[in-house]
Structures are given as C-alpha cells and as structure tokens.
C-alpha positions in Angstrom: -73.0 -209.0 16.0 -75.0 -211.1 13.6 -74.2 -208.9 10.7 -70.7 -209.5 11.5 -71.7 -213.5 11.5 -73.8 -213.2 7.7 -70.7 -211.3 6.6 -68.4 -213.8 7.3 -70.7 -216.4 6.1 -70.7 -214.9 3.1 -67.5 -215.9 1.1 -67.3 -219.1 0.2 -63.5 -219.8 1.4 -65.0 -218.8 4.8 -67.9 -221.3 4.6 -65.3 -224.1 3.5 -63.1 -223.3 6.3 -65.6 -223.6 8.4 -66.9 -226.9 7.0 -62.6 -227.9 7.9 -63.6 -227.4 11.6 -66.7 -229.4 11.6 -64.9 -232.1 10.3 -61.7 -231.8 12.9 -61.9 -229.0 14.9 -59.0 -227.4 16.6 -56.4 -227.0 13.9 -53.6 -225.2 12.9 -53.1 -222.6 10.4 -50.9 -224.9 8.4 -53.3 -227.9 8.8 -56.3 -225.7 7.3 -54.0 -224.1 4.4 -53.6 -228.4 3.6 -56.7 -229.4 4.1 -58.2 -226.7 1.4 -55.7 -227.4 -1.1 -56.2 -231.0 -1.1 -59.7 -231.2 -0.2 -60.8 -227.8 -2.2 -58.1 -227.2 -4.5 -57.8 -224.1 -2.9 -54.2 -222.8 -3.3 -54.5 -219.3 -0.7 -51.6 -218.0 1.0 -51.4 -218.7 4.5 -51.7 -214.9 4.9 -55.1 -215.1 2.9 -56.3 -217.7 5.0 -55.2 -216.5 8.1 -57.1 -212.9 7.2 -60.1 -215.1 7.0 -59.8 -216.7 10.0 -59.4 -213.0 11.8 -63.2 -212.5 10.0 -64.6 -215.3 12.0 -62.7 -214.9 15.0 -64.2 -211.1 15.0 -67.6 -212.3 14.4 -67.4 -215.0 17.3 -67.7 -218.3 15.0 -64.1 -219.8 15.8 -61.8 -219.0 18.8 -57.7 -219.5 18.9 -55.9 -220.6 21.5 -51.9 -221.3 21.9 -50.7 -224.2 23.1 -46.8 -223.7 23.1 -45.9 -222.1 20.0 -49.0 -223.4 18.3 -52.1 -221.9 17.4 -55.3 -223.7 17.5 -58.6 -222.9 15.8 -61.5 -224.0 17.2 -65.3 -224.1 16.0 -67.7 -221.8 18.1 -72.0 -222.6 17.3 -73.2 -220.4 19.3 -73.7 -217.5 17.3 -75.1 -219.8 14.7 -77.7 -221.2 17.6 -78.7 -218.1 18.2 -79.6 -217.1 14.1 -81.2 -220.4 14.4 -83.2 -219.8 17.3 -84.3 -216.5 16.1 -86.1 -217.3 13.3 -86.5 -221.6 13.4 -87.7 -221.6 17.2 -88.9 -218.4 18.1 -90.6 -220.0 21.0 -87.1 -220.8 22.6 -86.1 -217.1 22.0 -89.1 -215.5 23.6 -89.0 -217.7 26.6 -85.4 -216.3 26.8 -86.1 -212.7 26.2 -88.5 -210.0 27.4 -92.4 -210.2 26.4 -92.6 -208.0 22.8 -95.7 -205.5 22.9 -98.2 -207.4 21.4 -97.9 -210.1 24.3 -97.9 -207.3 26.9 -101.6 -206.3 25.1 -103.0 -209.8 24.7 -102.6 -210.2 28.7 
C-alpha cells in the first residue's frame, strides 16, 4: 500500500489536489476542477481530474462519500502518518509493531 501512496504522490496535479483539500476539505468534483484552474491555472477535464482522484482514493489518501446527489472528497492522513512514522519516529513504529531480530538478540 505505500507504493500505491508514493505513486500517487508523484504527479504534481495529484500533489496540488491534495494541497485543495488541506485547504477545504470535503469538496466536490466541480469545486476542485475551479479551484485548480483559478488557483493553478490548471485547465483538466473533469474526467482528468476525476481519474486522479480514483489514484488517491485507491491508495487510501482521500475518501468520497454522497450526500444526495453529491459527491464529496475528503482528505485521509493516515497513510501519510504512517510513511512519517516509519522513517521520522521509528520509536513510535516499533513500540507499535513486533520486536525486529536485533532486539530479540540484545535481550
């Protein structure tokens, strides 16, 4: 799963779109397509956008949900917590996750 979270972090139109939902989350397709042509100058098509928000709904960094004939978009950190946890506090992710090897030995 975090290759499938560094892939969609990869493309830039993801990262802005992302950026979008830090700024107001739970958004519309049509408010996002807005924001990134005012904002960005981005001029995608809605299908374009909407194929990158299927990227990071696959790898777990935003989540839809319907209210009425609506779709909402909504910002999900937790697979970027646990990146950051992985490498930036390892102590947090070993008091999470079973003793590796070496700690087994040193006991």
């Amino acid at each position: 799963m975090t290759e499938d979270v560094f892939k969609a972090l990869a493309d830039p139109t993801r990262r802005r779109i992302l950026d979008e939902l830090v700024e107001r989350d739970g958004q519309t397709l049509f408010e996002i397509c807005a924001r990134l042509v005012t904002k960005h100058g981005l001029g995608l098509s809605r299908q374009a956008i909407s194929q990158h928000l299927a990227v990071m709904e696959s790898a777990g960094l935003i989540h839809s949900r319907r209210q009425g004939r609506y779709k909402f978009h909504d910002l999900n950190t937790e697979p970027l917590e646990r990146i950051v946890s992985r490498w930036l506090r390892p102590d947090a992710r070993e008091s999470t996750h079973e003793d590796s090897p070496d700690q087994r030995l040193r006991r």
